[in-house]
GUDRENBA-988844 format. One record per residue (C-alpha): residue number from 1; residue in one letter; x negated, z, y negated. Coordinates in Angstrom, 1 decimal, decimal comma. Layout:
<rs>
pos NUM code A xx X zz Z yy Y;
...
</rs>
This chain:
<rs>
pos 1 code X xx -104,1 zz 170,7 yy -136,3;
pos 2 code X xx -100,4 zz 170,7 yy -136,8;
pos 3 code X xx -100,4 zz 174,2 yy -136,5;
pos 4 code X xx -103,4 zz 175,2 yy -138,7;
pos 5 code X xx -101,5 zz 173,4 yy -141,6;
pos 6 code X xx -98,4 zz 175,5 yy -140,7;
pos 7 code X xx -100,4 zz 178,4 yy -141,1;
pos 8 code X xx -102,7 zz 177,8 yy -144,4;
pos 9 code X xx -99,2 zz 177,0 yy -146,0;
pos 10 code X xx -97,6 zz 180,0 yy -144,7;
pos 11 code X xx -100,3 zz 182,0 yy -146,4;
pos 12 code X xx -100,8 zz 180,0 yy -149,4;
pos 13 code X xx -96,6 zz 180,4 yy -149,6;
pos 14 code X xx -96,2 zz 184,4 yy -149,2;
pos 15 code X xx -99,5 zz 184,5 yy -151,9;
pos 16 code X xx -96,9 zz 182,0 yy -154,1;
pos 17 code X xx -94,3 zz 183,8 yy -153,8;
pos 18 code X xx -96,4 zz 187,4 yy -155,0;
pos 19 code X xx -97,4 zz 185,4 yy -157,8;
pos 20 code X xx -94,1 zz 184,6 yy -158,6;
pos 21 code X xx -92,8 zz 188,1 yy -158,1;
pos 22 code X xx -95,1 zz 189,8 yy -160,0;
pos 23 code X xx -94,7 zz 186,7 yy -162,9;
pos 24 code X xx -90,7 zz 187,9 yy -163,2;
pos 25 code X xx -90,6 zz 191,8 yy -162,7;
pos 26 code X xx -91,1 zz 193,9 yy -165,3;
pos 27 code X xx -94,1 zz 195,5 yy -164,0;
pos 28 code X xx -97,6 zz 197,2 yy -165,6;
pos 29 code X xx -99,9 zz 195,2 yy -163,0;
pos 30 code X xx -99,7 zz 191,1 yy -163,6;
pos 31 code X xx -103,1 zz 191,3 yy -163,7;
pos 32 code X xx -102,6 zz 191,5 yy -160,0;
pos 33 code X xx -101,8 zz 187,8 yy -160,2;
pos 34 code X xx -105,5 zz 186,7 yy -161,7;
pos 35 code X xx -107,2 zz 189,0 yy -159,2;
pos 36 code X xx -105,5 zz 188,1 yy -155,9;
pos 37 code X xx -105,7 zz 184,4 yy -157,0;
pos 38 code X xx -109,6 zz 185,4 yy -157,2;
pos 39 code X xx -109,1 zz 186,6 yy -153,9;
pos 40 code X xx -108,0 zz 183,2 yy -152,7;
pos 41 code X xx -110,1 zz 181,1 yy -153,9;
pos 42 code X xx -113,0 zz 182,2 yy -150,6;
pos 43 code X xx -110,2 zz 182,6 yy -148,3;
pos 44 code X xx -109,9 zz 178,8 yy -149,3;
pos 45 code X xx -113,5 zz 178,0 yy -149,1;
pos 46 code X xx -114,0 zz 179,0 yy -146,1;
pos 47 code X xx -111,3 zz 176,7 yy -144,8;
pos 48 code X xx -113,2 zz 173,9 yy -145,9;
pos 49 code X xx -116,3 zz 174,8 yy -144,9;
pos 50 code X xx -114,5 zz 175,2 yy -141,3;
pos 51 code X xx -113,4 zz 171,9 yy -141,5;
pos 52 code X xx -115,2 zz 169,4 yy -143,9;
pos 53 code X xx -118,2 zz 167,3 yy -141,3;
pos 54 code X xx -120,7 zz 166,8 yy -144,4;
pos 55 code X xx -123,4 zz 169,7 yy -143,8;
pos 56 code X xx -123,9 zz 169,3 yy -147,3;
pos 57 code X xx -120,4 zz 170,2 yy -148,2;
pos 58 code X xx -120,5 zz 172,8 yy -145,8;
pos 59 code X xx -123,7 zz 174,6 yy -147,9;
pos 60 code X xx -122,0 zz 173,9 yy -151,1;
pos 61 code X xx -118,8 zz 175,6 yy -150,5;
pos 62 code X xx -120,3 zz 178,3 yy -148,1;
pos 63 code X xx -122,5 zz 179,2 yy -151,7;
pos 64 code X xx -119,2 zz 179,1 yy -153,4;
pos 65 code X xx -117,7 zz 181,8 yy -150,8;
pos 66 code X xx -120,4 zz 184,2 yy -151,0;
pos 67 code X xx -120,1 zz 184,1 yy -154,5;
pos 68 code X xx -116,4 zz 185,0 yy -154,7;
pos 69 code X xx -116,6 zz 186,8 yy -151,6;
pos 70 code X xx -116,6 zz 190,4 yy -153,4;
pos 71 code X xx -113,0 zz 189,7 yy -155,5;
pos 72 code X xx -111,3 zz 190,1 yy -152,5;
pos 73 code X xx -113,0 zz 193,3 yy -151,9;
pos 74 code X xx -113,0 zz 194,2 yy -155,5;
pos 75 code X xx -109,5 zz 195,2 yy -155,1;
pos 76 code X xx -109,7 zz 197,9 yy -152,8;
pos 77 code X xx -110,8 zz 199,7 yy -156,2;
pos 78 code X xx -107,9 zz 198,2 yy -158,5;
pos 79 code X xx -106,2 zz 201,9 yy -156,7;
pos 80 code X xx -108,1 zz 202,9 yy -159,8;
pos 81 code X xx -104,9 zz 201,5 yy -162,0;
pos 82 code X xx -102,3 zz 204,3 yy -160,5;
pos 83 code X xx -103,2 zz 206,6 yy -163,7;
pos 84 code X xx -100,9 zz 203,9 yy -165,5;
pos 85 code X xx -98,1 zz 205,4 yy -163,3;
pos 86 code X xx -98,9 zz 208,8 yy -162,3;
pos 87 code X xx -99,9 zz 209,8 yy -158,5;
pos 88 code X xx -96,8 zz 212,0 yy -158,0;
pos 89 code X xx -94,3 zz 208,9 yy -157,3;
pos 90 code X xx -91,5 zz 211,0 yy -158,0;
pos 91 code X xx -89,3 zz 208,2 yy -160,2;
pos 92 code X xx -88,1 zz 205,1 yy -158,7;
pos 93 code X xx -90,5 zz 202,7 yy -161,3;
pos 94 code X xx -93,1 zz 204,1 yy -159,9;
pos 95 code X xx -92,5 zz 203,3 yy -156,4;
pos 96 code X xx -91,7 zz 199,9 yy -157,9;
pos 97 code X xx -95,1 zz 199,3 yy -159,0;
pos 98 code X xx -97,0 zz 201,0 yy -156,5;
pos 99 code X xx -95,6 zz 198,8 yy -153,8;
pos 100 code X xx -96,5 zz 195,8 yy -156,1;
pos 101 code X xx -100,4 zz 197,5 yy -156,8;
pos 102 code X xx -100,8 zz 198,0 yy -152,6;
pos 103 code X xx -99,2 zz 195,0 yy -152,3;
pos 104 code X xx -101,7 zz 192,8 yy -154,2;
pos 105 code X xx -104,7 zz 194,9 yy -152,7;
pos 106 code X xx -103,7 zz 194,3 yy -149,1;
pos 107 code X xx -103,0 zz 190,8 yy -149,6;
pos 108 code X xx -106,8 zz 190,5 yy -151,0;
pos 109 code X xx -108,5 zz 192,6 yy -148,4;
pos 110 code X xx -106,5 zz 190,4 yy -146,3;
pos 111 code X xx -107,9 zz 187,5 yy -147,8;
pos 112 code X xx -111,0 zz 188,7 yy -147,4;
pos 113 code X xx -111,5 zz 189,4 yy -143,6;
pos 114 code X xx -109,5 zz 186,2 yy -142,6;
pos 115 code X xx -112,2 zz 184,8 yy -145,0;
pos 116 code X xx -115,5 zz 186,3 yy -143,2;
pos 117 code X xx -113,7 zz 185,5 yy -139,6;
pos 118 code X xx -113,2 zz 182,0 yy -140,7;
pos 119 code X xx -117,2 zz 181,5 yy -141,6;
pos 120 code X xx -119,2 zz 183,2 yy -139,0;
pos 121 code X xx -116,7 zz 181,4 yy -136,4;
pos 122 code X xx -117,3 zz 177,7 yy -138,4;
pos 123 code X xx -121,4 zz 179,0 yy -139,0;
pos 124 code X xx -122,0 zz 180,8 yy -135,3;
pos 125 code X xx -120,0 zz 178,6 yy -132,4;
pos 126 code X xx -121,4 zz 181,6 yy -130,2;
pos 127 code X xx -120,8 zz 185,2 yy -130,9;
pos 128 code X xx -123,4 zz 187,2 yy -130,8;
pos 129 code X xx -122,9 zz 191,0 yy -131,5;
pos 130 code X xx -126,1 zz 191,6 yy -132,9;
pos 131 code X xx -126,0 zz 188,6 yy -135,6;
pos 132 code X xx -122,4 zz 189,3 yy -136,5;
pos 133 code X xx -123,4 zz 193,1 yy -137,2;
pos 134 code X xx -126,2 zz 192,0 yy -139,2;
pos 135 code X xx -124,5 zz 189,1 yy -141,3;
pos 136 code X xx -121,6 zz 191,5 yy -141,6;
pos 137 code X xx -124,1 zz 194,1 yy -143,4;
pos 138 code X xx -125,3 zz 191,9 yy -145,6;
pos 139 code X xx -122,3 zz 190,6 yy -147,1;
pos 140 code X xx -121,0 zz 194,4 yy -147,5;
pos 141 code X xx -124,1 zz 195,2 yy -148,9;
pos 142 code X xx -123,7 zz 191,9 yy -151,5;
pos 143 code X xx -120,2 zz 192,4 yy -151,7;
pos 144 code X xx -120,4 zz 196,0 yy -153,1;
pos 145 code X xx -123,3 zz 195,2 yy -155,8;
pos 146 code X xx -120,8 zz 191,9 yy -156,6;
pos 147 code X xx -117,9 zz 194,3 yy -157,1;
pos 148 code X xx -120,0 zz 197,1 yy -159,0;
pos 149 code X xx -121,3 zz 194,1 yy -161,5;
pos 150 code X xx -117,1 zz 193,3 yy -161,7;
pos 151 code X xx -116,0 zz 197,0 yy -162,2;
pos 152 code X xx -118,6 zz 198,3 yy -164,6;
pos 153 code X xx -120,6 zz 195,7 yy -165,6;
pos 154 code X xx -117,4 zz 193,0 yy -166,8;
pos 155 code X xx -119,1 zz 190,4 yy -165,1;
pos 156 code X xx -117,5 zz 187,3 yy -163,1;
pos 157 code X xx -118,5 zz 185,2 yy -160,1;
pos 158 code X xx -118,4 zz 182,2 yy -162,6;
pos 159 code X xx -121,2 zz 184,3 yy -164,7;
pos 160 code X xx -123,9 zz 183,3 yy -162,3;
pos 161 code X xx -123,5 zz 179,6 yy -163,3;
pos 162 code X xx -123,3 zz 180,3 yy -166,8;
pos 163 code X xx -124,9 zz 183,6 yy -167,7;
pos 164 code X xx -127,1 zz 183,8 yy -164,9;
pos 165 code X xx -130,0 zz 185,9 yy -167,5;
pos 166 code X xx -127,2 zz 188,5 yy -168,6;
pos 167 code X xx -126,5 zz 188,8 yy -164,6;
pos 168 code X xx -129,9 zz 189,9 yy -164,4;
pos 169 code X xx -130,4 zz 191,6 yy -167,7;
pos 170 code X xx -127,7 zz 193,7 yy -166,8;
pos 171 code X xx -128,2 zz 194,6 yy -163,3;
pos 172 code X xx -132,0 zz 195,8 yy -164,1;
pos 173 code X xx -130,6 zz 197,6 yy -166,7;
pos 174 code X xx -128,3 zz 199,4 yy -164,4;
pos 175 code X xx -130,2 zz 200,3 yy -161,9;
pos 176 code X xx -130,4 zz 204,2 yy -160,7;
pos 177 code X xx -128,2 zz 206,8 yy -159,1;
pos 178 code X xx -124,9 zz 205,8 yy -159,7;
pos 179 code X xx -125,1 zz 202,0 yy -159,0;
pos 180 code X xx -126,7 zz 202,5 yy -155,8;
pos 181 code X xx -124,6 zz 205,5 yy -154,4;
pos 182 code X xx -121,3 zz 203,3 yy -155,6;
pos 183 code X xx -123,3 zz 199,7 yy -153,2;
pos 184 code X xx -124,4 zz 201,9 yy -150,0;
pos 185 code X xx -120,3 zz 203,9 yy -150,1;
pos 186 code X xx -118,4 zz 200,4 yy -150,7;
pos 187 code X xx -120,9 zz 198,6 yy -148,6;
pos 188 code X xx -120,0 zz 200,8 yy -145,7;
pos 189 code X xx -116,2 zz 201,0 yy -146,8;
pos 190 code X xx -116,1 zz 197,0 yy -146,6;
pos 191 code X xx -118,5 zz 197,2 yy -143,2;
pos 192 code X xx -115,9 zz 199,5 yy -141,2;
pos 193 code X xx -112,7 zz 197,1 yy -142,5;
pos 194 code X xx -114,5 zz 194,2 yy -141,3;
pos 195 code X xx -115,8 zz 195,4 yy -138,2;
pos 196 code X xx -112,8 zz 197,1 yy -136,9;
pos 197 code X xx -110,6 zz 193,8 yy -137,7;
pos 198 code X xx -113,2 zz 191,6 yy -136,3;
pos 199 code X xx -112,9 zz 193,2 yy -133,1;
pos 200 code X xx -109,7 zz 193,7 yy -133,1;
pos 201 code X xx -109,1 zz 189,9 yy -133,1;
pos 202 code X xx -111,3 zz 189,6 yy -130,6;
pos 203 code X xx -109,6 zz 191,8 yy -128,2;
pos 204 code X xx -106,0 zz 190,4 yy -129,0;
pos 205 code X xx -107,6 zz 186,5 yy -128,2;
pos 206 code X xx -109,4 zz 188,2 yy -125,1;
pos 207 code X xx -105,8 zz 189,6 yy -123,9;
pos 208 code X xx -104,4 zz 186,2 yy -124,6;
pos 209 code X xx -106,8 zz 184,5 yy -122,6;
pos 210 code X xx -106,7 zz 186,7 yy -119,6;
pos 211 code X xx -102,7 zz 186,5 yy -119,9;
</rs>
């Protein structure tokens, strides 16, 4: 236990510490601080889920992570922001903020597949290849219509509480070529991250064990 505390704070430090970095440099992207602290917020629900005994709790917050699930994979696309730079990173500022715009999109992909490990090992105590392949689609698939609502449709997790008719409104209204070519590419983008993490893990714990 000891050690899992040591470890949430380590995280929850270095993700401070970004925050505070990006608060006090002069730099074009401090909107990275709202979106990585979006990105948090399921890393941190699936630590409760993983630990709270009330089945009830566990539902609640497990809702609440699937929900926010997408902002830590919305930021693979926040790449979008290097046309406030320029791609040629010929000028030290640039290299400046690039470092800070990969920076805060690691740390949220990051965020994100510690997330989905933490759930399916709190929700499935046995690991079964086909179920994690198949609850692993299904968040990519929910992910990438989540993060096509927060790119191009300006909507927010919070939104389904409180707009929950625009949600809809909007996403029939969308519907056609572009929103479904931009779900199936990111849903297998966020697919092959997870996957190839996932079992990566696994192998480094199955090296441990056999050590």
């Amino acid at each position: 236990m000891n050690n899992k505390i040591l470890n949430l704070s380590i995280i929850h430090l270095v993700v401070f510490l970004f925050f505070l970095f990006v608060h006090t440099t002069p730099t074009r992207f401090t909107f990275l601080n709202w979106n990585v602290f979006l990105a948090l917020l399921p890393f941190d629900f699936a630590v409760i889920v993983s630990i709270v005994p009330s089945r009830l709790l566990q539902c609640l917050f497990g809702v609440l992570w699937l929900l926010f699930f997408p902002n830590t994979m919305y930021m693979m696309t926040d790449f979008i922001h290097l046309y406030a730079i320029g791609s040629d990173l010929s000028q030290a500022g640039q290299y400046f903020n690039y470092a800070i715009l990969a920076t805060g999109i690691f740390i949220g992909v990051g965020l994100g597949v510690l997330s989905l490990e933490i759930m399916t090992r709190a929700v499935f105590h046995r690991h079964v290849h086909l179920t994690y392949f198949s609850i692993t689609a299904l968040v990519s698939v929910l992910s990438a219509l989540g993060i096509y609502i927060g790119r191009y449709l300006r909507l927010n997790s919070w939104d389904i509480f409180v707009n929950f008719h625009v949600v809809l409104r909007n996403i029939a209204m969308s519907m056609g070529y572009h929103m479904f070519t931009f779900v199936i590419l990111f849903a297998g983008a966020q697919f092959a991250v997870l996957v190839v993490f996932h079992y990566g893990i696994r192998m480094i714990k199955l090296e441990q064990t056999q050590a």
